[in-house]
C-alpha positions as CSV (number, residue, x, y, z in Angstrom):
1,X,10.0,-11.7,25.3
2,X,11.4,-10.7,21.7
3,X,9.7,-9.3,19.0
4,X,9.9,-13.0,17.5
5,X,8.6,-15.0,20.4
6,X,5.4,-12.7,20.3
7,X,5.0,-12.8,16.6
8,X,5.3,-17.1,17.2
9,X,3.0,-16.6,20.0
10,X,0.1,-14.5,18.5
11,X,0.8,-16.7,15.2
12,X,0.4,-19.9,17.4
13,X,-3.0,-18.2,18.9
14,X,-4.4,-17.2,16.4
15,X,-4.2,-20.8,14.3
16,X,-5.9,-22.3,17.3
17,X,-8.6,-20.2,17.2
18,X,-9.2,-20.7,13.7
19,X,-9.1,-24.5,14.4
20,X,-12.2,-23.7,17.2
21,X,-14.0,-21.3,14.5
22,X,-13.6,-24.1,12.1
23,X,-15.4,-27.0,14.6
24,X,-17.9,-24.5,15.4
25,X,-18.7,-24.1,11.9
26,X,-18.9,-27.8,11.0
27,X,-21.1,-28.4,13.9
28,X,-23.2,-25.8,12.7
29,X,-23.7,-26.8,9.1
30,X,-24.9,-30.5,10.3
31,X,-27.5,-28.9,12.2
32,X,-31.1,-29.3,10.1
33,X,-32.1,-26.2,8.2
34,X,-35.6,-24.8,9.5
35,X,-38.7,-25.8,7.2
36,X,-36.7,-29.1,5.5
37,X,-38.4,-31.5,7.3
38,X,-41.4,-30.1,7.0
39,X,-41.6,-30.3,2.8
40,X,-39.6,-33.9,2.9
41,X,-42.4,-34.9,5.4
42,X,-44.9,-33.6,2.7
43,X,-46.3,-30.3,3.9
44,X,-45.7,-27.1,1.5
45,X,-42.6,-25.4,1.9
46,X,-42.2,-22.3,3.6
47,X,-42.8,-18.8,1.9
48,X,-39.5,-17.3,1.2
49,X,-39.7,-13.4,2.8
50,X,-40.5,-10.6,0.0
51,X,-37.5,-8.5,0.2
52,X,-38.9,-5.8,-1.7
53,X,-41.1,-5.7,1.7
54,X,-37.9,-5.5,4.0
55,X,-36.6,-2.3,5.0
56,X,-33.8,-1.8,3.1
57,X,-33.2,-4.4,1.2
58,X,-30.3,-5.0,-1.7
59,X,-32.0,-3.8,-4.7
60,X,-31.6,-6.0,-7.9
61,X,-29.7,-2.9,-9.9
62,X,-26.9,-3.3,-7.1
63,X,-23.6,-4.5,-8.8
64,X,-21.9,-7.9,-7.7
65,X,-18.9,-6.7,-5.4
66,X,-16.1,-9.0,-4.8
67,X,-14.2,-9.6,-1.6
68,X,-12.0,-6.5,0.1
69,X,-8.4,-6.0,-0.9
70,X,-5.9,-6.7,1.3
71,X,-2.9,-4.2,2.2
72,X,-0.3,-2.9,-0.5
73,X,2.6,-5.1,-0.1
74,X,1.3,-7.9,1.2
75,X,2.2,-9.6,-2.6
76,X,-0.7,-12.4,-2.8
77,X,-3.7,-13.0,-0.8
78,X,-1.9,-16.8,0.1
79,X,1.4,-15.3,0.6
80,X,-0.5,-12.7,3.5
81,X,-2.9,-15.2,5.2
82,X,0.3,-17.2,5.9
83,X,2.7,-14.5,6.8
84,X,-0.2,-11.5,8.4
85,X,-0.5,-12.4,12.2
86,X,-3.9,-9.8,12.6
87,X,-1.7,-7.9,15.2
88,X,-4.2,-5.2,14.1
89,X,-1.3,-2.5,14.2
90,X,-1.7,-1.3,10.6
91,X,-5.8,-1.1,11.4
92,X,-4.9,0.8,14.3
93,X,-2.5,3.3,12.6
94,X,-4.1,4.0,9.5
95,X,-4.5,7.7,8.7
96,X,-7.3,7.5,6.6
97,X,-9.3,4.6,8.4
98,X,-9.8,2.3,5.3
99,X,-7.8,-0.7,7.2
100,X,-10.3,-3.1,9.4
101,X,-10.0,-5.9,10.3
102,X,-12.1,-8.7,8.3
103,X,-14.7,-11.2,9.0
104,X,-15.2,-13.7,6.6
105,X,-14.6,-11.2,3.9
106,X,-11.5,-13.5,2.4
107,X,-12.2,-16.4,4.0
108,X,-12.0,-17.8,7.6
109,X,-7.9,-18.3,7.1
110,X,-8.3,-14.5,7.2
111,X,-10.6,-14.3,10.1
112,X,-9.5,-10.6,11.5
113,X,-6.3,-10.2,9.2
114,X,-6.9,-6.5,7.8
115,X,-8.8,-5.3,4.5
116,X,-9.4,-2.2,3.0
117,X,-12.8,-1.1,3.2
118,X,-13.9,2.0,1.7
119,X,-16.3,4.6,2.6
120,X,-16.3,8.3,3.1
121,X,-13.0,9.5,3.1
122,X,-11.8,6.0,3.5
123,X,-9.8,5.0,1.2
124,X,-5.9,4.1,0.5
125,X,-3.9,7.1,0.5
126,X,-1.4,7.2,-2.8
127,X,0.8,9.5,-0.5
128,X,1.2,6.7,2.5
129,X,3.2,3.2,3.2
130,X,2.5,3.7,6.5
131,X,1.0,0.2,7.3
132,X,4.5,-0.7,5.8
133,X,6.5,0.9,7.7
134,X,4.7,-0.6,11.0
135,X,4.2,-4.2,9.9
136,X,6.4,-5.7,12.6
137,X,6.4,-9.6,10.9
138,X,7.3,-7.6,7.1
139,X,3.7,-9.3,6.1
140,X,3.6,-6.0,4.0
141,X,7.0,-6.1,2.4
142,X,9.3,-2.9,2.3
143,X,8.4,-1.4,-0.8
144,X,9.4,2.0,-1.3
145,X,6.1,4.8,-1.8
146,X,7.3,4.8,-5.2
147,X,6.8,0.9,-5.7
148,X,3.5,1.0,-3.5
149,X,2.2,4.1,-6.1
150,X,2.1,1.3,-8.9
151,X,1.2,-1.4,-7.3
152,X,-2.5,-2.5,-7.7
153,X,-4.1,-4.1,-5.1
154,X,-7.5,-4.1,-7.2
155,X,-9.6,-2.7,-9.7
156,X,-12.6,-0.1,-10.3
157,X,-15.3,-1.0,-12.1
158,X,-17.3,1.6,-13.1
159,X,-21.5,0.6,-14.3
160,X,-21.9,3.8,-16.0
161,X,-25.6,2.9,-16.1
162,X,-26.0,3.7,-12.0
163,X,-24.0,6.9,-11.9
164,X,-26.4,9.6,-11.8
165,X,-24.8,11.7,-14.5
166,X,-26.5,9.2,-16.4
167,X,-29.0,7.8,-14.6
168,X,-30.6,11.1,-13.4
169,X,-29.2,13.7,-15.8
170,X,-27.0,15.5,-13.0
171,X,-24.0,16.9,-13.4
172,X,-21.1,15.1,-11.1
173,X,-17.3,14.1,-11.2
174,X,-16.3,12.8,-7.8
175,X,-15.0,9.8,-8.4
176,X,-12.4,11.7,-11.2
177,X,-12.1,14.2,-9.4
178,X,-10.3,11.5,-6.7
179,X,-8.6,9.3,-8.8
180,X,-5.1,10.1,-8.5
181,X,-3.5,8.2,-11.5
182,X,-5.9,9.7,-14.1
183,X,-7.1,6.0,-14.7
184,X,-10.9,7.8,-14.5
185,X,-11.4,10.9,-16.6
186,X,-14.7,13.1,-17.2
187,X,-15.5,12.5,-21.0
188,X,-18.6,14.6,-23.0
189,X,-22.0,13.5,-22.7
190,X,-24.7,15.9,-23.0
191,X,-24.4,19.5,-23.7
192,X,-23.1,20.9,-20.2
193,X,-22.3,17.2,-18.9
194,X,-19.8,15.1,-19.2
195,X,-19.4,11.4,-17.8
196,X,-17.2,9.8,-16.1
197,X,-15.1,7.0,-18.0
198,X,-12.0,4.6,-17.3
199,X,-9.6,5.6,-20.0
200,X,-6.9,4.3,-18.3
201,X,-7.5,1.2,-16.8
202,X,-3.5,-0.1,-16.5
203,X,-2.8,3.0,-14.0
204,X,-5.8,2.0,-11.8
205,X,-3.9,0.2,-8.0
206,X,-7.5,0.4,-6.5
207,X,-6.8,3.1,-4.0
208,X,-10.5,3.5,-3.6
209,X,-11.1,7.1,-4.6
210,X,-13.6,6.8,-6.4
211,X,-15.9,4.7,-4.4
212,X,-15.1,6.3,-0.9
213,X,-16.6,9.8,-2.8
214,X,-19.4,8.5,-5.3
215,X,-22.5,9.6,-3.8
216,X,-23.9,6.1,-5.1
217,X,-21.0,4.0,-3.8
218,X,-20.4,0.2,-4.5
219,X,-23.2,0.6,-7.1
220,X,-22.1,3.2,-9.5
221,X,-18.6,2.4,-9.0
222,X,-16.7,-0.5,-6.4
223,X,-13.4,-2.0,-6.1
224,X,-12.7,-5.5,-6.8
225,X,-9.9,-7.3,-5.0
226,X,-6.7,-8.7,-7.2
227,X,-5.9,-11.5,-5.4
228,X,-2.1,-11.4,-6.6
229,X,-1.1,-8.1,-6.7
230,X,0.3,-6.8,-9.8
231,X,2.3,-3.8,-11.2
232,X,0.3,-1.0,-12.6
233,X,1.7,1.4,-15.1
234,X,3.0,4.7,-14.2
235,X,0.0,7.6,-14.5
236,X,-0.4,9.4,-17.1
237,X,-0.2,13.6,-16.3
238,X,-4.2,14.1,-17.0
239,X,-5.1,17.8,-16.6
240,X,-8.9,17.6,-14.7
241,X,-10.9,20.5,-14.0
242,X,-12.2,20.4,-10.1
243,X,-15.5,19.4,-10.1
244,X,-17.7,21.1,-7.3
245,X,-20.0,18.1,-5.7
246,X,-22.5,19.8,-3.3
247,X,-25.2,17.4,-0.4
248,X,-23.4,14.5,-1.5
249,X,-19.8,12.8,-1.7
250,X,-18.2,15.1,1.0
């Protein structure tokens, strides 16, 4: 069988089962809730749970996050659902692990089509295109390093009000530290601290340096997903001291 009869095939599979995810689904939201026909039958409604009660649960300081980026190359997030046939080759061969494949992250037409999802030492390489290279349906284009190095697949959003340089009076510089366009850059705070600060917000692609290293990550500082990629502008040469981050971050 060709490498076109199996991208068909797996194509052809994979719509089906979206069809049977998307039955399941309905059949599931015309089930009745639990406690609605008690309160439309009169009685008192049911006690929402306390979740400052429930082991670990979200804290109201925690910043909004939007959905998970998809790949560098992959142009617009319609353009990849259509074309991206969740082979799971790119997850698979990803150096630094920040490929998986998604749930419901960007919607059920991109049931287990792959994301970028940072965490320790997971992020998007700026020196790799190496789900590029392996795509084998060119889902992910053939953009040259060069082209992927200014291409922004999202955005950092920094809530300076989280990061403990500020929040705790500690001396830090991770996320700068990571960023490998200079789109983040330690500015003075306090005698002996500075704070981190996005002084360059055009170079930022969303590589995810800075959140896969911020020892408060997704709060302090997150990604947001661009859902049409766009063309970042070259970095600027930013001369950062190294900042030495010890029992967190590494």
């Amino acid at each position: 069988m060709s490498s076109i009869d199996m991208s068909t095939t797996a194509q052809m599979g994979r719509r089906q089962f979206l069809k049977l995810m998307h039955t399941g689904l309905v059949a599931v939201c015309t089930l009745p809730l639990p406690g609605l026909s008690t309160a439309a039958e009169g009685g008192a409604p049911p006690t929402p749970p306390n979740l400052l009660d429930t082991p670990n649960a979200p804290t109201t300081s925690a910043s909004p996050k939007g959905s998970a980026p998809i790949p560098p190359g992959a142009g617009s997030l319609k353009a990849f659902r259509r074309t991206c046939t969740a082979c799971q080759l790119c997850v698979s061969q990803c150096p630094s692990g920040v490929l998986r494949p998604a749930f419901l992250d960007n919607g059920i037409a991109g049931f287990m089509q792959p994301v970028l999802k940072y965490g320790i030492h997971h992020f998007c390489d700026y020196q790799c295109r190496k789900c590029i290279e392996i795509c084998p349906t060119k889902a992910l284009g053939t953009m040259s390093l060069a082209e992927k190095k200014v291409t922004r697949i999202g955005i950092a959003k920094l809530v300076i009000d989280e990061c403990i340089v500020k929040k705790d009076n500690k001396a830090c510089g991770a996320c700068a530290e990571h960023c490998p366009t200079g789109a983040l850059k330690m500015v003075p705070y306090k005698p002996g601290i500075t704070k981190p600060e996005i002084v360059h917000k055009e170079a930022c692609i969303g590589c995810g340096g800075c959140e896969s290293i911020c020892p408060v990550r997704k709060i302090a500082i997150y990604i947001d997903r661009v859902d049409i990629h766009e063309k970042a502008e070259k970095p600027k040469v930013v001369k950062q001291e190294k900042i030495e981050v010890e029992d967190f971050g590494f």
